[in-house]
PDB file of N, CA, C and O in Angstrom, chain B, residues numbered from 101:
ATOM      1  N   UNK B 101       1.093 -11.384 -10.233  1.00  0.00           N
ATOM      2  CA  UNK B 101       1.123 -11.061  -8.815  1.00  0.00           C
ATOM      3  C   UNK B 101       2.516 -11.327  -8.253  1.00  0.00           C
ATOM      4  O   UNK B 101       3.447 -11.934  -8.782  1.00  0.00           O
ATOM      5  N   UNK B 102       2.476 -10.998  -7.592  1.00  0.00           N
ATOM      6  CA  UNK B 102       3.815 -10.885  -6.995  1.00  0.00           C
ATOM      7  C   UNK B 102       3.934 -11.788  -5.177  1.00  0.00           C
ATOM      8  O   UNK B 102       2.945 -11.840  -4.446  1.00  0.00           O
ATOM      9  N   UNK B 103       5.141 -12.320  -4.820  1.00  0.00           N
ATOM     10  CA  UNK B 103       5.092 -12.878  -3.414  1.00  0.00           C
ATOM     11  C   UNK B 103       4.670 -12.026  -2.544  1.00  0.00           C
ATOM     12  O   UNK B 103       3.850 -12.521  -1.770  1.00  0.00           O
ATOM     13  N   UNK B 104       5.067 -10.208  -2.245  1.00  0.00           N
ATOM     14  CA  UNK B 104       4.493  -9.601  -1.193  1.00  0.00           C
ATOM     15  C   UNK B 104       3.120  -9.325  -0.836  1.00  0.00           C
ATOM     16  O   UNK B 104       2.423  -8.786  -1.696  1.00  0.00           O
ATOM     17  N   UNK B 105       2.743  -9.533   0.002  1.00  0.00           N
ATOM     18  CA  UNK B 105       1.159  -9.526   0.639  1.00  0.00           C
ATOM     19  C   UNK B 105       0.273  -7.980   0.504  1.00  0.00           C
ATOM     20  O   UNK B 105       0.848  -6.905   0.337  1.00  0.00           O
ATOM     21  N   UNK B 106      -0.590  -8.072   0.568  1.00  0.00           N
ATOM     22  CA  UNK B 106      -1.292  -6.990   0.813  1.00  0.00           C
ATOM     23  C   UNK B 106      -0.826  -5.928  -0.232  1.00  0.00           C
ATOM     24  O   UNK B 106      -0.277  -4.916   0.203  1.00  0.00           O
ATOM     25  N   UNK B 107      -0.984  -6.063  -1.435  1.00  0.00           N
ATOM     26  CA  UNK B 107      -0.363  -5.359  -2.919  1.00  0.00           C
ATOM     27  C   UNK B 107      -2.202  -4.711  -3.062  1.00  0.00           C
ATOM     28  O   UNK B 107      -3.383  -4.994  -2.859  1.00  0.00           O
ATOM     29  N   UNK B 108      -1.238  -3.653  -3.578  1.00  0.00           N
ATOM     30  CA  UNK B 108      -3.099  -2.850  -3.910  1.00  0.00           C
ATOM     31  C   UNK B 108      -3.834  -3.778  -4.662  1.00  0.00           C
ATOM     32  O   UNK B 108      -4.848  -4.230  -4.131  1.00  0.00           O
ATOM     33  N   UNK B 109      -3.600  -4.070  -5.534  1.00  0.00           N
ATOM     34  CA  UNK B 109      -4.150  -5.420  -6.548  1.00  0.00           C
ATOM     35  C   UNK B 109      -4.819  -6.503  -5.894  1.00  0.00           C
ATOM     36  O   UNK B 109      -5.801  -6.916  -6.510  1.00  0.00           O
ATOM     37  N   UNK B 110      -4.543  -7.104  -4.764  1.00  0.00           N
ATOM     38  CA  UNK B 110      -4.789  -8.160  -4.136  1.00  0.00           C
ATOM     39  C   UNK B 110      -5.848  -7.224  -3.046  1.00  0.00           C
ATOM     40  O   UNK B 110      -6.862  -7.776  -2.618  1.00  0.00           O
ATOM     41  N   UNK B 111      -5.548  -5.897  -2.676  1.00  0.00           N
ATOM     42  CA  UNK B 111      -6.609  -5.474  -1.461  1.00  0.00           C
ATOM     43  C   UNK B 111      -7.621  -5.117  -2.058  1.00  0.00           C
ATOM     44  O   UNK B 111      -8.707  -4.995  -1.491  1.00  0.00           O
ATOM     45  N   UNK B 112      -7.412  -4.872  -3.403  1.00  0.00           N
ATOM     46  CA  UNK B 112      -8.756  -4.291  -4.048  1.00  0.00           C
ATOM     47  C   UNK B 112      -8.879  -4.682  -5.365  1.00  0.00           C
ATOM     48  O   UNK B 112      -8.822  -3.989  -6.381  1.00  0.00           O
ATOM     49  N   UNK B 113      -9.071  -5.977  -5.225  1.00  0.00           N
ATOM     50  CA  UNK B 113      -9.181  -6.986  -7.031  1.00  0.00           C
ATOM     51  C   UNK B 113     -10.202  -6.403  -7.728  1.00  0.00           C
ATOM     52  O   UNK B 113     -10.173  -6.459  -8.957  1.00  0.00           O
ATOM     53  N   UNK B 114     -11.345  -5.701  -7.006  1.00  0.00           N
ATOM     54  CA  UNK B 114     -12.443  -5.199  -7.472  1.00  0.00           C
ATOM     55  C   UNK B 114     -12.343  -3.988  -8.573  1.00  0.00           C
ATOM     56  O   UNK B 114     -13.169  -3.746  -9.452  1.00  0.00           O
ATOM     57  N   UNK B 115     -11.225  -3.348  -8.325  1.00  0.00           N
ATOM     58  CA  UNK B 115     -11.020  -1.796  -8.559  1.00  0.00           C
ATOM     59  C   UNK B 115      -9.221  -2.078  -9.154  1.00  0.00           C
ATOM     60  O   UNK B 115      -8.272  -1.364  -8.829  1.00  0.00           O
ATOM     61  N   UNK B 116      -9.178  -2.816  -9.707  1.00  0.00           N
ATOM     62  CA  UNK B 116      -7.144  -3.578 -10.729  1.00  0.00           C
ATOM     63  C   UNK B 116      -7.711  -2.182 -11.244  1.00  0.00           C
ATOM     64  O   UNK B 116      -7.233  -1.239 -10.613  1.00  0.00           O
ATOM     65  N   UNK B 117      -8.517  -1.864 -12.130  1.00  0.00           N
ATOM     66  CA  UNK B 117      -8.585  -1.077 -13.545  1.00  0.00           C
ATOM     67  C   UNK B 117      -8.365   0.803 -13.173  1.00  0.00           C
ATOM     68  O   UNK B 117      -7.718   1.701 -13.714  1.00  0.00           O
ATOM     69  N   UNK B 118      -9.496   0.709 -11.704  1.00  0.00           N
ATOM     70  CA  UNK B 118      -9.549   1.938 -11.638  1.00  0.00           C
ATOM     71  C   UNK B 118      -8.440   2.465 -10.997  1.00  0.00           C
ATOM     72  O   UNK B 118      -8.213   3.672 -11.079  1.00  0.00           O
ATOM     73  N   UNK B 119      -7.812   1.819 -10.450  1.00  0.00           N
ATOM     74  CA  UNK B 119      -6.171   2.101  -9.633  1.00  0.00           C
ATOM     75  C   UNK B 119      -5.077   2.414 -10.065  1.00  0.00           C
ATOM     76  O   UNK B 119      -4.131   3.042  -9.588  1.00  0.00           O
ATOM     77  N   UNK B 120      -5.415   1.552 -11.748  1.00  0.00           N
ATOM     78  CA  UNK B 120      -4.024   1.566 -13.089  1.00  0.00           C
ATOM     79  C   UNK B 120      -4.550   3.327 -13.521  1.00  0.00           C
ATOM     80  O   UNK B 120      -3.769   4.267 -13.666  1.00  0.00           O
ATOM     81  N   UNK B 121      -5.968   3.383 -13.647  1.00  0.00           N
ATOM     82  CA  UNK B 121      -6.564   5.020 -14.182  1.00  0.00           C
ATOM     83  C   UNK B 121      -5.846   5.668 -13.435  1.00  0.00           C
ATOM     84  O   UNK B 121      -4.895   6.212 -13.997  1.00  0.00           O
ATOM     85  N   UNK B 122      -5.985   5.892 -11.855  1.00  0.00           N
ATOM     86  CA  UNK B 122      -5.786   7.269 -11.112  1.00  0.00           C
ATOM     87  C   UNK B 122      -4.242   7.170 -11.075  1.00  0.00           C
ATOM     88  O   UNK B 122      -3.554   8.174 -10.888  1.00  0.00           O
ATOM     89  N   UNK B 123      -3.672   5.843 -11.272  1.00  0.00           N
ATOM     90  CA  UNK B 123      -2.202   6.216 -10.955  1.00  0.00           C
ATOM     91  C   UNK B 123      -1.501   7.530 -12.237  1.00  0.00           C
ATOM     92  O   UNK B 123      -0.639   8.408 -12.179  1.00  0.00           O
ATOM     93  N   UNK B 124      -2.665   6.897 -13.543  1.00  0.00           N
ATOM     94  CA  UNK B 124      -2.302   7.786 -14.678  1.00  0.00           C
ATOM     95  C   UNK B 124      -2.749   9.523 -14.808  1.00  0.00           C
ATOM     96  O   UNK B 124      -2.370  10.522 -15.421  1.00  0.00           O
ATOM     97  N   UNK B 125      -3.654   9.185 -13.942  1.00  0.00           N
ATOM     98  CA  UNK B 125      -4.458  10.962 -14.035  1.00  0.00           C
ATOM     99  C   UNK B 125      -4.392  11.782 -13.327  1.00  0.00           C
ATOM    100  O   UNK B 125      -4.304  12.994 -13.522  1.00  0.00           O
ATOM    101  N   UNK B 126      -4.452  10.791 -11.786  1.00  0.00           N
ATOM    102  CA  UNK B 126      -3.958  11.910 -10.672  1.00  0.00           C
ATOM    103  C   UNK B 126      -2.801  11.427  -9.613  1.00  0.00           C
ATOM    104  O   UNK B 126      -2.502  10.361  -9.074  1.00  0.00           O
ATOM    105  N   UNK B 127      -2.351  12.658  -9.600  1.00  0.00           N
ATOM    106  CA  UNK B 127      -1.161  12.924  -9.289  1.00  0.00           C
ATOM    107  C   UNK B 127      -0.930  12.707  -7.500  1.00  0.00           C
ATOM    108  O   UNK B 127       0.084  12.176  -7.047  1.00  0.00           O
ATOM    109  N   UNK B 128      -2.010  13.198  -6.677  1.00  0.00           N
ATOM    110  CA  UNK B 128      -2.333  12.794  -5.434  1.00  0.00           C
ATOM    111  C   UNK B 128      -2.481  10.907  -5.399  1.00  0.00           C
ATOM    112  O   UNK B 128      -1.795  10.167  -4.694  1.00  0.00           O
ATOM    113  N   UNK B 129      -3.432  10.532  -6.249  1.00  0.00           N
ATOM    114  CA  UNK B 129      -3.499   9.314  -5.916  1.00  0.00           C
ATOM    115  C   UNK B 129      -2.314   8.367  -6.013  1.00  0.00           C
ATOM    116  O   UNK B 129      -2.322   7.411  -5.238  1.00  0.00           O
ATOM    117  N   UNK B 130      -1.081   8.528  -7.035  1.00  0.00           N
ATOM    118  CA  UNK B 130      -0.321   8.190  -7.863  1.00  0.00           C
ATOM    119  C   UNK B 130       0.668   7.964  -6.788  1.00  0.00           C
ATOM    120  O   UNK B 130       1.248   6.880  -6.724  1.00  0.00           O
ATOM    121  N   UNK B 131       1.001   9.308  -5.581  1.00  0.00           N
ATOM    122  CA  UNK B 131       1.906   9.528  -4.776  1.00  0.00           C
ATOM    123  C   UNK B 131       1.171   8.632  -3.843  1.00  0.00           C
ATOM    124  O   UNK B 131       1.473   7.544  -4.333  1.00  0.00           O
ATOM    125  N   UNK B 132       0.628   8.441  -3.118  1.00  0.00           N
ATOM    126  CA  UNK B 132      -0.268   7.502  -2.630  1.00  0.00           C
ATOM    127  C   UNK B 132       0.150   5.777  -2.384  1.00  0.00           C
ATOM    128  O   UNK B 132       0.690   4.997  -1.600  1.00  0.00           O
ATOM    129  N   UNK B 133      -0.434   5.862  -3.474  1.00  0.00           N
ATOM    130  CA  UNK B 133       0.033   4.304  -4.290  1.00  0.00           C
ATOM    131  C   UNK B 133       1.752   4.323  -4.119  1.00  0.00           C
ATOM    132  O   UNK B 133       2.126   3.486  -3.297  1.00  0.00           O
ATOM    133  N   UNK B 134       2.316   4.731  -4.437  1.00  0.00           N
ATOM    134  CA  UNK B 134       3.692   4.955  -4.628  1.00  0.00           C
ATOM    135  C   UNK B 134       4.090   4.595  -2.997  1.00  0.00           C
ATOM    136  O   UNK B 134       4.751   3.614  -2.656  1.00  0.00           O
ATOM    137  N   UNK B 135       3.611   5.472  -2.218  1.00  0.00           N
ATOM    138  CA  UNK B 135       4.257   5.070  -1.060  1.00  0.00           C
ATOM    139  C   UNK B 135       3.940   4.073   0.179  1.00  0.00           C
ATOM    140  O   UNK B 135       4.635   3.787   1.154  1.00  0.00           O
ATOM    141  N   UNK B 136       2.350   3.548  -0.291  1.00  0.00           N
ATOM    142  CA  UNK B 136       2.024   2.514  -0.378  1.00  0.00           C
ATOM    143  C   UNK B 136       2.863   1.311  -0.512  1.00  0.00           C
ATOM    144  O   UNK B 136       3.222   0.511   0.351  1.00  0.00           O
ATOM    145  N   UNK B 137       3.105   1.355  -1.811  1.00  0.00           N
ATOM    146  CA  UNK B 137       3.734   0.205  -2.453  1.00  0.00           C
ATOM    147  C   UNK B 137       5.196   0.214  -1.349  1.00  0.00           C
ATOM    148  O   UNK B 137       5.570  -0.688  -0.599  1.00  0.00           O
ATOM    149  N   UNK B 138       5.742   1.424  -1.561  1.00  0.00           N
ATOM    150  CA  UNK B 138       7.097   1.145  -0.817  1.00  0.00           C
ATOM    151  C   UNK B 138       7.197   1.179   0.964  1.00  0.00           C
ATOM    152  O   UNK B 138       8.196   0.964   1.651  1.00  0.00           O
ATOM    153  N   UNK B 139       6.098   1.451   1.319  1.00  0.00           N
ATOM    154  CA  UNK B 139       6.072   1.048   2.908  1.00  0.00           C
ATOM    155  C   UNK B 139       5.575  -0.572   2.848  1.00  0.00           C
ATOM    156  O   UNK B 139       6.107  -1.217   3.752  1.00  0.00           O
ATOM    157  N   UNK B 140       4.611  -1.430   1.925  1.00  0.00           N
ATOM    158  CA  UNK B 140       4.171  -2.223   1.924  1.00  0.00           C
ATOM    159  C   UNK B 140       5.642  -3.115   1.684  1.00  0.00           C
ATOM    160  O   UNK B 140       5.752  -4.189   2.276  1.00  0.00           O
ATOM    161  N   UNK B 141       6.760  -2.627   0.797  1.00  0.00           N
ATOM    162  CA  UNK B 141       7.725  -3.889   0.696  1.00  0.00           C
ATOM    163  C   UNK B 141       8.095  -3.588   1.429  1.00  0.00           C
ATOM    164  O   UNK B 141       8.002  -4.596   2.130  1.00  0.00           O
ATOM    165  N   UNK B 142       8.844  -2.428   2.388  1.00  0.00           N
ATOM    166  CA  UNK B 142       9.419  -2.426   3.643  1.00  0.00           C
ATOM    167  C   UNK B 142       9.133  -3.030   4.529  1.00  0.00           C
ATOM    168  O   UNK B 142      10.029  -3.633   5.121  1.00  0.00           O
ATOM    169  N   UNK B 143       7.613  -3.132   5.041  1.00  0.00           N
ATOM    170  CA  UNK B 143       7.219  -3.959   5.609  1.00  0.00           C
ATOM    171  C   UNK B 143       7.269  -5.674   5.714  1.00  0.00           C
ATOM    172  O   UNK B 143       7.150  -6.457   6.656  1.00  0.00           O
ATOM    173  N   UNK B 144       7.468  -5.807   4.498  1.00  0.00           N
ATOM    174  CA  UNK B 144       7.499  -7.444   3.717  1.00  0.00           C
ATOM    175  C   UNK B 144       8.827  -7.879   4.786  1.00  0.00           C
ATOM    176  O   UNK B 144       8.899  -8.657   5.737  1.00  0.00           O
ATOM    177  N   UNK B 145       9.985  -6.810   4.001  1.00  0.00           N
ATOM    178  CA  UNK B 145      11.438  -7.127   4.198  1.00  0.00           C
ATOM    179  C   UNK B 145      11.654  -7.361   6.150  1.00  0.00           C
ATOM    180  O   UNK B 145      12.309  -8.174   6.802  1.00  0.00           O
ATOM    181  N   UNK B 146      11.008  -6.542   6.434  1.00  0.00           N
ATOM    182  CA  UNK B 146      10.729  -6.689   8.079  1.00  0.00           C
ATOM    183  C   UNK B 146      10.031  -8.296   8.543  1.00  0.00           C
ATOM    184  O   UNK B 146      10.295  -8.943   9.557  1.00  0.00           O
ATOM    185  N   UNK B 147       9.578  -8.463   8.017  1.00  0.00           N
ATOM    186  CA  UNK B 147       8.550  -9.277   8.353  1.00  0.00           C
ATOM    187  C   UNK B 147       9.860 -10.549   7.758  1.00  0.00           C
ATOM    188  O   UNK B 147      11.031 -10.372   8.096  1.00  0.00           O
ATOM    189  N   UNK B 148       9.658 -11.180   7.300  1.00  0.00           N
ATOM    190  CA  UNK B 148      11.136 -11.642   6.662  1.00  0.00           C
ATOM    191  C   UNK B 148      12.320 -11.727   6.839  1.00  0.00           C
ATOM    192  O   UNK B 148      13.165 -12.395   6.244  1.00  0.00           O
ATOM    193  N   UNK B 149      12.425 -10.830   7.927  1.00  0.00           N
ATOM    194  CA  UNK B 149      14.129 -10.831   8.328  1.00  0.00           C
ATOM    195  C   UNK B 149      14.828 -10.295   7.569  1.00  0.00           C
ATOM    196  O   UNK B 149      15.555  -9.441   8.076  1.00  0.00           O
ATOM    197  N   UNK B 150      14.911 -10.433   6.604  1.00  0.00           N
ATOM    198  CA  UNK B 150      15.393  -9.186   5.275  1.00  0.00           C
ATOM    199  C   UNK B 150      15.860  -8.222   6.078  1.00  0.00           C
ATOM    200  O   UNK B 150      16.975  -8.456   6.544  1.00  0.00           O
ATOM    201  N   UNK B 151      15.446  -7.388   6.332  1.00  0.00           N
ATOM    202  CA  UNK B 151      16.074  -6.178   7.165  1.00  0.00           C
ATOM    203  C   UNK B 151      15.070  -6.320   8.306  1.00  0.00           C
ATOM    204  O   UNK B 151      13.844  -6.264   8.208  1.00  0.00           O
ATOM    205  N   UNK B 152      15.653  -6.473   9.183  1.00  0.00           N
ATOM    206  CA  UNK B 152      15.078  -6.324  10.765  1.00  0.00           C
ATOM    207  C   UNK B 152      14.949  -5.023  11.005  1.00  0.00           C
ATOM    208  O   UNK B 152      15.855  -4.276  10.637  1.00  0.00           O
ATOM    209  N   UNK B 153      13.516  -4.366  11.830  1.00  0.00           N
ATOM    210  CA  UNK B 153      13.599  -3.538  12.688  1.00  0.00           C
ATOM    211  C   UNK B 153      13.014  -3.703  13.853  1.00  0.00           C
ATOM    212  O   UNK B 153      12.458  -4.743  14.207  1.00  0.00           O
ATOM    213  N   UNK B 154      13.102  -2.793  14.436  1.00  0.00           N
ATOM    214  CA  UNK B 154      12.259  -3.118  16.104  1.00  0.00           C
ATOM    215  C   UNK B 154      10.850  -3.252  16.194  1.00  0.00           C
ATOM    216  O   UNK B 154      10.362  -2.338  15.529  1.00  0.00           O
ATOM    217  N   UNK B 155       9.977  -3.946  16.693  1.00  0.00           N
ATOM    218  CA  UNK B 155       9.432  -4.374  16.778  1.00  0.00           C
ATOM    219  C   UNK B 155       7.897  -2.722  16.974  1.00  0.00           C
ATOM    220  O   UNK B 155       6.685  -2.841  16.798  1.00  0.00           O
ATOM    221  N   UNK B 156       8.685  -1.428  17.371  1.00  0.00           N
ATOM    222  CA  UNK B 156       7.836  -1.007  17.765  1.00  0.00           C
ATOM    223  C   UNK B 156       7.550  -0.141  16.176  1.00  0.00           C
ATOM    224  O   UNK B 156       6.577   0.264  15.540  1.00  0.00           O
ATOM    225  N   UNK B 157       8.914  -0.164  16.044  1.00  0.00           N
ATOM    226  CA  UNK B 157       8.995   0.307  14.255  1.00  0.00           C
ATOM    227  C   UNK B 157       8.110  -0.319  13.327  1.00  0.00           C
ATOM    228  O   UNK B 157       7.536   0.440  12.546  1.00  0.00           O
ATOM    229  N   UNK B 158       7.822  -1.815  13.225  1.00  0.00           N
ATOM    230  CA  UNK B 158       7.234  -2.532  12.652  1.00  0.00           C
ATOM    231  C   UNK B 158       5.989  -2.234  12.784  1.00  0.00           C
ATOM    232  O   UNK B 158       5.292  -2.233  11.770  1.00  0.00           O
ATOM    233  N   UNK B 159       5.446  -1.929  13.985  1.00  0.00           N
ATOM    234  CA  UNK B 159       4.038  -1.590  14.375  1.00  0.00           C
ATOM    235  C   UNK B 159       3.479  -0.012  13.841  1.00  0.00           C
ATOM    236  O   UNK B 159       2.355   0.414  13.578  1.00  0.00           O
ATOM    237  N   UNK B 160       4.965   0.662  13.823  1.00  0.00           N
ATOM    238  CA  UNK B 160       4.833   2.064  13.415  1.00  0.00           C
ATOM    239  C   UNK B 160       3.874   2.088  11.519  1.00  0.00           C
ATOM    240  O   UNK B 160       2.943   2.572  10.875  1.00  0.00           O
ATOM    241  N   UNK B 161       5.329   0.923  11.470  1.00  0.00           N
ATOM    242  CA  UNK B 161       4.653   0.989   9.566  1.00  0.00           C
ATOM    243  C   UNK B 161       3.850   0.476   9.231  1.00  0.00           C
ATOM    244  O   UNK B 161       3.510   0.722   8.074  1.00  0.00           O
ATOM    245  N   UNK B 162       2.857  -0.788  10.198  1.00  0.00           N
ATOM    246  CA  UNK B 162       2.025  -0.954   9.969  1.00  0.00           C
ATOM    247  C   UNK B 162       0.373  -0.035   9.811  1.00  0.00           C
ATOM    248  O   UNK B 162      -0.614   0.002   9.076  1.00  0.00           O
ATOM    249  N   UNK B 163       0.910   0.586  11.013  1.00  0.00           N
ATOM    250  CA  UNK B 163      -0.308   1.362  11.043  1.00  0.00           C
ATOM    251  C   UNK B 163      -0.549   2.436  10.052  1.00  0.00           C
ATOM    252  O   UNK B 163      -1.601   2.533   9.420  1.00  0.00           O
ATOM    253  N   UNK B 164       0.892   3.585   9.888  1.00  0.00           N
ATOM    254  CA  UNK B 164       0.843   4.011   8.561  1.00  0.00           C
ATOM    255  C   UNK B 164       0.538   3.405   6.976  1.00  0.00           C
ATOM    256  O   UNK B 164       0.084   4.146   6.104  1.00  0.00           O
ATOM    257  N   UNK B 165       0.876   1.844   6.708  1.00  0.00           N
ATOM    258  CA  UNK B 165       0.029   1.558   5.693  1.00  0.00           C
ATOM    259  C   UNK B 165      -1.399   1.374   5.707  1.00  0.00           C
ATOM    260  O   UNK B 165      -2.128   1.573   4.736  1.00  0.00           O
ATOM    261  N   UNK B 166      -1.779   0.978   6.866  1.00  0.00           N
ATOM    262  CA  UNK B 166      -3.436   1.135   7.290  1.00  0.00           C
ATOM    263  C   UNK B 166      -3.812   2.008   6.676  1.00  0.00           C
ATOM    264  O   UNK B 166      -4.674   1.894   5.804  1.00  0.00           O
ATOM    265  N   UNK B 167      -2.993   3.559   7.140  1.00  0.00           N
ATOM    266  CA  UNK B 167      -3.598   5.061   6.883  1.00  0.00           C
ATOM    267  C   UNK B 167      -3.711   5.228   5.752  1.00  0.00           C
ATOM    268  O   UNK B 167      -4.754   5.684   5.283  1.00  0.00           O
ATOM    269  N   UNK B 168      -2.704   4.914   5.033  1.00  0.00           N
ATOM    270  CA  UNK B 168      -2.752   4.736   3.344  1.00  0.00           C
ATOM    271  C   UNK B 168      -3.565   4.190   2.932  1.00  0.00           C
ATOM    272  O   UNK B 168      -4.440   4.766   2.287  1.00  0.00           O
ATOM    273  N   UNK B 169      -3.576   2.912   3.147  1.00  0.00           N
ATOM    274  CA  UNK B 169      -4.861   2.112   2.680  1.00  0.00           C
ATOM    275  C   UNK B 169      -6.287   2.192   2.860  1.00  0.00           C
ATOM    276  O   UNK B 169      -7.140   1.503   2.300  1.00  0.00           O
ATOM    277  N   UNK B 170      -6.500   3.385   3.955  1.00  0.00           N
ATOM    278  CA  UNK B 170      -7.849   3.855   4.418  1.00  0.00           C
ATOM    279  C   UNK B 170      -8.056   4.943   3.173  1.00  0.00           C
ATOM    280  O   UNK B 170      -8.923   4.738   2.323  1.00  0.00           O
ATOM    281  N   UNK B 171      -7.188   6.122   3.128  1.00  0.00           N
ATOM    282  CA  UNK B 171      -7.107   6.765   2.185  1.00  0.00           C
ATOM    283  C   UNK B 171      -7.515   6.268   0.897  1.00  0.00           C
ATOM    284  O   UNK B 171      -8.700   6.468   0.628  1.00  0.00           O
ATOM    285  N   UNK B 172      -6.881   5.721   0.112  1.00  0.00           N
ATOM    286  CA  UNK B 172      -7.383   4.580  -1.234  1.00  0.00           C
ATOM    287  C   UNK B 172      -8.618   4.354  -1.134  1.00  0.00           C
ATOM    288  O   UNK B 172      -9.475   4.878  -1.845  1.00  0.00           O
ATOM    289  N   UNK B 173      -8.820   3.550  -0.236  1.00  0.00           N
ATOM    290  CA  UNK B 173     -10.398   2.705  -0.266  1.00  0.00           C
ATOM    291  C   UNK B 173     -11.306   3.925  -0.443  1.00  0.00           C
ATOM    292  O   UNK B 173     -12.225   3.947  -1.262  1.00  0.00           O
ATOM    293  N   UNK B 174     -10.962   5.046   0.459  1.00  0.00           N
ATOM    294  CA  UNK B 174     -11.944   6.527   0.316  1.00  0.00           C
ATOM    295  C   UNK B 174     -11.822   6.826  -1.000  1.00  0.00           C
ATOM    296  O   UNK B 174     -12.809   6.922  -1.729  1.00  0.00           O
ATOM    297  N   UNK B 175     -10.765   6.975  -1.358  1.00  0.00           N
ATOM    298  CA  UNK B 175     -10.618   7.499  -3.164  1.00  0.00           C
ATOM    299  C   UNK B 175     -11.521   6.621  -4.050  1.00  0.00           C
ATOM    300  O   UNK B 175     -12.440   7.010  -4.771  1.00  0.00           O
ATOM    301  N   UNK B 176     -11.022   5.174  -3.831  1.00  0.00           N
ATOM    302  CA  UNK B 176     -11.222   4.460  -4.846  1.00  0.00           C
ATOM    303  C   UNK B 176     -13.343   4.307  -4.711  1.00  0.00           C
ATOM    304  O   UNK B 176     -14.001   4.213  -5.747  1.00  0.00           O
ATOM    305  N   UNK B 177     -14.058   4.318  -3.246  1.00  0.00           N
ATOM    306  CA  UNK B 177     -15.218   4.375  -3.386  1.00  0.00           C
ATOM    307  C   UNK B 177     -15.468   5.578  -3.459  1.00  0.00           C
ATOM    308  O   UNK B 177     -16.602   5.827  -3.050  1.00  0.00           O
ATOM    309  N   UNK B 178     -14.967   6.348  -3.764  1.00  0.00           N
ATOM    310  CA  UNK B 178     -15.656   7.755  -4.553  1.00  0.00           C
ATOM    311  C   UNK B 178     -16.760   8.776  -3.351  1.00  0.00           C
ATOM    312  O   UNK B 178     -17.713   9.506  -3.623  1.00  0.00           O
ATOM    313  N   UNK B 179     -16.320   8.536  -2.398  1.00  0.00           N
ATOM    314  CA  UNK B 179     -16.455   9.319  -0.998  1.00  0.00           C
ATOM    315  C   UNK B 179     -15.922  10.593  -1.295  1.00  0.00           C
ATOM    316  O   UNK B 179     -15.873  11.460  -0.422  1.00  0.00           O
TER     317      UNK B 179
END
């Protein structure tokens, strides 16, 4: 595991296996995950001081990883 929070792994310990599958098979989910992952460290680095942004920005990327992460959870329960 890693220090950044909210890692697909950690939001969905339930589903480690089926997440490593779709990143391999499909190509939608894969991109997904992908940008996931990289709004999720952006976010980190914000949060951190690492790279500062504005506060309304911060709220921006939060909510877009939400959207992502709503997405997933739909994939991953097979909705």
């Amino acid at each position: 595991m890693t220090n950044t929070p909210h890692e697909l792994a950690e939001e969905f310990p339930e589903h480690v296996q089926k997440i490593h599958d779709l990143k391999l098979s499909d190509a939608h989910f894969m991109r997904l995950a992908e940008d996931y992952h990289v709004l999720n460290r952006s976010i980190h680095r914000a949060e951190t001081g690492t790279e500062p942004v504005s506060q309304f920005t911060e709220a921006e990327m939060r909510k877009t990883r939400m959207a992502l992460k709503d997405e997933i959870a739909t994939i991953l329960s097979g909705k």
